[in-house]
Backbone as JSON Lines, residues from 0, in Angstrom:
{"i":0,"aa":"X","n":[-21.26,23.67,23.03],"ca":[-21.2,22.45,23.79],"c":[-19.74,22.13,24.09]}
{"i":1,"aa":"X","n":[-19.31,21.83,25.35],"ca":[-18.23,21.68,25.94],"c":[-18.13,19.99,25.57]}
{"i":2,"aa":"X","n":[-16.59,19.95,24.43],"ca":[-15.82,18.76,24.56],"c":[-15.6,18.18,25.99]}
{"i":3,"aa":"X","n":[-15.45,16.47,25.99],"ca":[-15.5,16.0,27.54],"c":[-13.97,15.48,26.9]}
{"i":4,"aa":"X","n":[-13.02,15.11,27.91],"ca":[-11.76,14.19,27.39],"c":[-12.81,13.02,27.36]}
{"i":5,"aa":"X","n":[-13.42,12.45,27.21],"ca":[-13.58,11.17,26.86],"c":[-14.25,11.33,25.38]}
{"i":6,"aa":"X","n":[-14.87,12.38,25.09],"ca":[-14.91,12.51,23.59],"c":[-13.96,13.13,22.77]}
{"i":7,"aa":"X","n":[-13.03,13.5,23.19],"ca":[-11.8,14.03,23.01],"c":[-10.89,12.26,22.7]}
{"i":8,"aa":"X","n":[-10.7,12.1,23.49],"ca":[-9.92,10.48,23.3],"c":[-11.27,9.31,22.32]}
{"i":9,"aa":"X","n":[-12.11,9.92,22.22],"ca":[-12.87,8.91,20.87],"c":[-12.54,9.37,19.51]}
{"i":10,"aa":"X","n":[-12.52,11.23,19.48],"ca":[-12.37,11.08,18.43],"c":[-10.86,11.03,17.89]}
{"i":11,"aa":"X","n":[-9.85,11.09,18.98],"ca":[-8.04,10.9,18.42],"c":[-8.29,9.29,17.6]}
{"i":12,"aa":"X","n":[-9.07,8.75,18.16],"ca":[-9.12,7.06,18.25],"c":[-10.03,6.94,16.84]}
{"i":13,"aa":"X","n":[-10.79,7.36,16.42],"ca":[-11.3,7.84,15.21],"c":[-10.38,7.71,14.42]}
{"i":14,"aa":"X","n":[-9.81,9.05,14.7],"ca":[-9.4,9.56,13.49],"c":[-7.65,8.83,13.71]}
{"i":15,"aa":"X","n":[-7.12,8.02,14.07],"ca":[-6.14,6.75,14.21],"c":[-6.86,6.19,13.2]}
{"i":16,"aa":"X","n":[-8.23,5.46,13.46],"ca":[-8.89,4.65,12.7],"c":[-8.74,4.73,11.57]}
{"i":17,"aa":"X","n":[-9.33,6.32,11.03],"ca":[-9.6,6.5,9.87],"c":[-7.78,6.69,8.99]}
{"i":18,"aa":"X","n":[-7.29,6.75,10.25],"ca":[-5.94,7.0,8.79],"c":[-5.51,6.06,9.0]}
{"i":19,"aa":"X","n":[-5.12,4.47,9.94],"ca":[-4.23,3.88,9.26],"c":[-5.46,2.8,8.07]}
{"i":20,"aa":"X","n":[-6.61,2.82,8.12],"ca":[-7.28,2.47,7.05],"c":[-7.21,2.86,5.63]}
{"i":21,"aa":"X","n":[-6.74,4.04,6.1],"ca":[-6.45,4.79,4.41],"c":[-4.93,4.62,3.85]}
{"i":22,"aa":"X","n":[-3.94,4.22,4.63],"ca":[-2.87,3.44,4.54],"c":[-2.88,2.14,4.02]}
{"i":23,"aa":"X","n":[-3.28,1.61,4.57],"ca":[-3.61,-0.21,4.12],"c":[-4.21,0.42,2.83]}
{"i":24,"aa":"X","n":[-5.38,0.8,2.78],"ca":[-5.65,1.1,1.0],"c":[-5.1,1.68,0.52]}
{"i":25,"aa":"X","n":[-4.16,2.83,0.74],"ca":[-3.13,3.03,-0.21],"c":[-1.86,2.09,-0.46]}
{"i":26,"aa":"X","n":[-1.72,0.91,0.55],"ca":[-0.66,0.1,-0.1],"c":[-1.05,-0.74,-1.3]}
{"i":27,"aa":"X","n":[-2.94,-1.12,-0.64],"ca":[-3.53,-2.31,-1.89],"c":[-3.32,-1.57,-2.95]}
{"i":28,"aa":"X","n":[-3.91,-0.47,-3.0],"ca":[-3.49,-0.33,-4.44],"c":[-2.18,0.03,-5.17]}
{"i":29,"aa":"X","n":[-1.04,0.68,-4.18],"ca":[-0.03,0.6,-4.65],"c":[0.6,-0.65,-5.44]}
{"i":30,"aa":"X","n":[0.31,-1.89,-4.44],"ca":[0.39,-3.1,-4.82],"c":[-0.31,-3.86,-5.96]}
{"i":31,"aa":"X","n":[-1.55,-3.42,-6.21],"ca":[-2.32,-3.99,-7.29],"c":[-1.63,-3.02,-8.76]}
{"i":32,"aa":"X","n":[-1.09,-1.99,-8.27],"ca":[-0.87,-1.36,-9.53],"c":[0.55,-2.02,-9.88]}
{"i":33,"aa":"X","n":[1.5,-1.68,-9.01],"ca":[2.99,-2.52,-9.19],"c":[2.54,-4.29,-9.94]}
{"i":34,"aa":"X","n":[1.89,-4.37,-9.16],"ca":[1.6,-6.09,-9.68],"c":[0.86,-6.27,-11.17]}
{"i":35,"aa":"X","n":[-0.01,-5.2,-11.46],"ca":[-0.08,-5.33,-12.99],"c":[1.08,-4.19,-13.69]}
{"i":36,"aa":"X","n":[1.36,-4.03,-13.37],"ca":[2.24,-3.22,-14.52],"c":[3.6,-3.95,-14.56]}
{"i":37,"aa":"X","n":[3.85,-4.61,-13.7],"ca":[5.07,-5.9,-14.24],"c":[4.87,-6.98,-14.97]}
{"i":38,"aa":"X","n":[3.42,-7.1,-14.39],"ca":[3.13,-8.64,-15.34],"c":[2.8,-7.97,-16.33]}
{"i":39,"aa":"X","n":[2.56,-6.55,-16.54],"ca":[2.47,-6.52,-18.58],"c":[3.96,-6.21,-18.9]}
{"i":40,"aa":"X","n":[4.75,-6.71,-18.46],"ca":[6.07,-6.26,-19.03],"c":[6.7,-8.2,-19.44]}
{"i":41,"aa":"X","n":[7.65,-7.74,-20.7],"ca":[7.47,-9.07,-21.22],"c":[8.49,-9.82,-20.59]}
{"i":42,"aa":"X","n":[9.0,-11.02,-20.69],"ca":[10.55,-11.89,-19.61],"c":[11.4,-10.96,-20.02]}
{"i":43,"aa":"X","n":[12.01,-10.09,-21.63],"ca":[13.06,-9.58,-21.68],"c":[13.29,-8.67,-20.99]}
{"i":44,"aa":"X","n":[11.97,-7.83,-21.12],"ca":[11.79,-6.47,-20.24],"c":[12.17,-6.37,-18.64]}
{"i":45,"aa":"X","n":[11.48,-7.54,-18.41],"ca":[12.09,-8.27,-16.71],"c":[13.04,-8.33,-16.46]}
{"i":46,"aa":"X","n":[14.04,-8.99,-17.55],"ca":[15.26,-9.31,-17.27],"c":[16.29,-8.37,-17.42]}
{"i":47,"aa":"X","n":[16.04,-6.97,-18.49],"ca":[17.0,-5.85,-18.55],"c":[16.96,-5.35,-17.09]}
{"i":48,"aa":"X","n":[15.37,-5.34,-16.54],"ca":[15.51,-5.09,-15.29],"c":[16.36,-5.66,-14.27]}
{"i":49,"aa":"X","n":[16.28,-6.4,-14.32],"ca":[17.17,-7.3,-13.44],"c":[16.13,-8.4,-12.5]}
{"i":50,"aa":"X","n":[15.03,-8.25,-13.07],"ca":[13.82,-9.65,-12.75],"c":[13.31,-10.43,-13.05]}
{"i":51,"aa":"X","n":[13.02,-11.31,-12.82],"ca":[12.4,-12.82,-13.04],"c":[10.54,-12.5,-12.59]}
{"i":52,"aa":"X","n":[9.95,-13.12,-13.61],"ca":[8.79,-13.51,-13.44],"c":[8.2,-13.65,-12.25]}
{"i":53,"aa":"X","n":[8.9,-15.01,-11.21],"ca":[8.9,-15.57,-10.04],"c":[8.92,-14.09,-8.82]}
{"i":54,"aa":"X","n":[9.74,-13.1,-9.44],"ca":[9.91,-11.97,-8.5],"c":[9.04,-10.45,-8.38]}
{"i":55,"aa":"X","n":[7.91,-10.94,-9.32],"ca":[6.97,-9.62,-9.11],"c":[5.87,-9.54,-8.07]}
{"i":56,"aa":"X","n":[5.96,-10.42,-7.09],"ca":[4.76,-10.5,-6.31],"c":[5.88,-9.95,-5.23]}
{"i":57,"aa":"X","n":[7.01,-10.17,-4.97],"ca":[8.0,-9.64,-3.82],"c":[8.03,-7.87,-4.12]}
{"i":58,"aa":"X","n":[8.39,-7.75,-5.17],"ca":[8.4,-6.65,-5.87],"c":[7.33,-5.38,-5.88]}
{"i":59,"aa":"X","n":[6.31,-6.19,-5.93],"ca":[5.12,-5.65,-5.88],"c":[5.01,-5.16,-4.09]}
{"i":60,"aa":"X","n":[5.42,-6.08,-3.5],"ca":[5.02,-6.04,-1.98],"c":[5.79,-4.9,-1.67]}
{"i":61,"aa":"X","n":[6.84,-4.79,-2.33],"ca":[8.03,-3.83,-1.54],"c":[7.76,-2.04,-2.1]}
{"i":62,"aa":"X","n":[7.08,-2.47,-3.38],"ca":[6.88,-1.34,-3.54],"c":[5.44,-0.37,-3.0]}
{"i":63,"aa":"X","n":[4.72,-1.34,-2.34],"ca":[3.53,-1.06,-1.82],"c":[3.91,-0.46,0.12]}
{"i":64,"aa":"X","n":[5.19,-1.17,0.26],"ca":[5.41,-0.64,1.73],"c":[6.06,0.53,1.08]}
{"i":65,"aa":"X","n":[6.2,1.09,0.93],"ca":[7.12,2.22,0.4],"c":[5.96,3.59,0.04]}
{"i":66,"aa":"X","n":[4.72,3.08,-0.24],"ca":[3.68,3.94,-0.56],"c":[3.33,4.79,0.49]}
């Protein structure tokens, strides 16, 4: 069966679909993981780091664009 370009341009558009979806879920969870594994770290631990409590949700974010 002969591909048409118009099923040709559904499935590029697909498969766009399907990967930046799998992006966004690989940031959530990049992000859900960064975001618990700081908050189990204690204020000192934070602070050798060089972070504040107040700064793991930024933290978390930045390390999830980076995924």
């Amino acid at each position: 069966m002969k591909q048409t370009a118009e099923d040709s341009r559904s499935t590029r558009w697909m498969t766009a679909a399907f990967r930046g979806a799998r992006v966004r879920l690989d940031r959530s969870r990049a992000y859900r993981q960064a975001l618990s594994e700081l908050s189990a770290l204690t204020d000192g631990e934070l602070r050798d780091m060089g972070l504040s409590r107040k700064m793991i949700r930024s933290v978390a974010q930045q390390a999830a664009q980076t995924a």
